[in-house]
N, C-alpha and C positions, 0 to 999 in steps of 0.2 A: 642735667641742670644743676647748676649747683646754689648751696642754700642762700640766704639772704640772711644778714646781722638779725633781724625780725622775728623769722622761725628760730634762729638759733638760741635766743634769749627766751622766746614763749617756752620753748623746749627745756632749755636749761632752767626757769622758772617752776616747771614740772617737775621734774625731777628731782629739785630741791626740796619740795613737797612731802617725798616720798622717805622710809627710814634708810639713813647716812650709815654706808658698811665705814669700821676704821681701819684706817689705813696707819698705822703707825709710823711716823717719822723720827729717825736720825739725822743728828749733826752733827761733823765732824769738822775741825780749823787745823791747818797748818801751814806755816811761812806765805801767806797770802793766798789761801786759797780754801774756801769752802763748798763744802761735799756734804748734798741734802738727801739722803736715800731715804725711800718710803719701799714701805712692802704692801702690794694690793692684791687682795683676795682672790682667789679663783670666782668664775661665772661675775663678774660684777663690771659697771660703767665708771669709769674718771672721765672726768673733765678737768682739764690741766688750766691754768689759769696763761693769758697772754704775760710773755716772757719780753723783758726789757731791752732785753742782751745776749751777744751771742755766746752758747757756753755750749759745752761737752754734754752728752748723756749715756751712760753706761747702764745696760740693764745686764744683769749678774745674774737673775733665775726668771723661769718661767717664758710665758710664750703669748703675745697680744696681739689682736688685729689694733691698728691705728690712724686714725686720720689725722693726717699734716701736711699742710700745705694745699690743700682740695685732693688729694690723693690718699687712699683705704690700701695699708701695705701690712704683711704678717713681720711682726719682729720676734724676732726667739732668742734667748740667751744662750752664749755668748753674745753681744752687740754692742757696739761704741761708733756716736754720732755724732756730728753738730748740731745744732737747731739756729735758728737767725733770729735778728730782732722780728718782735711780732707774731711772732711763732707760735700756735695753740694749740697742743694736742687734746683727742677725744680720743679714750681707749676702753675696748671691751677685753678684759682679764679673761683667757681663755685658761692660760695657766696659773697658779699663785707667783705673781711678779715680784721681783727686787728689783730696783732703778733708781739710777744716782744721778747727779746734777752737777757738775764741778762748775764753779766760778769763781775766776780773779777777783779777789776784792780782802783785803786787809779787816774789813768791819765782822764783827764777833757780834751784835744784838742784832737777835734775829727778828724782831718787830722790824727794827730798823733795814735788814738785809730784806725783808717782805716790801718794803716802800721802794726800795732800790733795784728790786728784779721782775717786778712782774706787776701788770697792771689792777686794781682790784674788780675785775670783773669777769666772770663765766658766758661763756656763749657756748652753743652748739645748735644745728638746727634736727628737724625731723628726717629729712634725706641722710645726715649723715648717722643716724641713730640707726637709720633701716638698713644703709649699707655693710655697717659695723654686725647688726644682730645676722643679717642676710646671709652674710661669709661666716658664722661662726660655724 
């Protein structure tokens, strides 16, 4: 069964509750095109925010289960992907990850590049939290 917008927010609502691991982010510009790479800790949850646009994803180290698209897959570095509009990953960091973002776009503020790629809200429901710890 899969979850409903409902549990995915009560759940993401929880979780936000709880103490925030960081995730440090870089950012990188050249000839049109910006590249967000974050590093996320071994044992810990993201919740990706919904993506505006279709762009690349490069994970460079480590090893994650992930949910995207209603489907829980292992991704391990080496890997390079698309993602679509509307697109939300939920990842459990099995290994310590690096994972990058490439998207077309000429704009350098990155407030402004946050307004233009990604919607501002968190979802995830309970099913897919169990699936994610389930398979670890």
């Amino acid at each position: 069964m899969m979850p409903n917008d409902m549990q995915i927010n009560d759940l993401a609502k929880q979780l936000l509750q709880e103490p925030q691991v960081d995730c440090p982010l870089s950012h990188y510009f050249c000839n049109g095109v910006y590249l967000r790479q974050i590093t996320m800790p071994q044992d810990t949850f993201v919740i990706g925010k919904i993506h505006k646009t279709e762009h690349f994803n490069v994970v460079l180290k480590g090893k994650a289960r992930v949910y995207m698209d209603g489907v829980v897959s292992d991704i391990e570095a080496p890997c390079i992907f698309a993602s679509g509009v509307g697109v939300q990953k939920v990842l459990y960091i099995v290994e310590e990850m690096v994972w990058a973002t490439i998207h077309a776009t000429n704009e350098t503020d990155i407030a402004v590049l946050e307004s233009e790629l990604v919607h501002n809200s968190l979802s995830i429901e309970q099913s897919v939290f169990d699936l994610l710890v389930g398979g670890a």
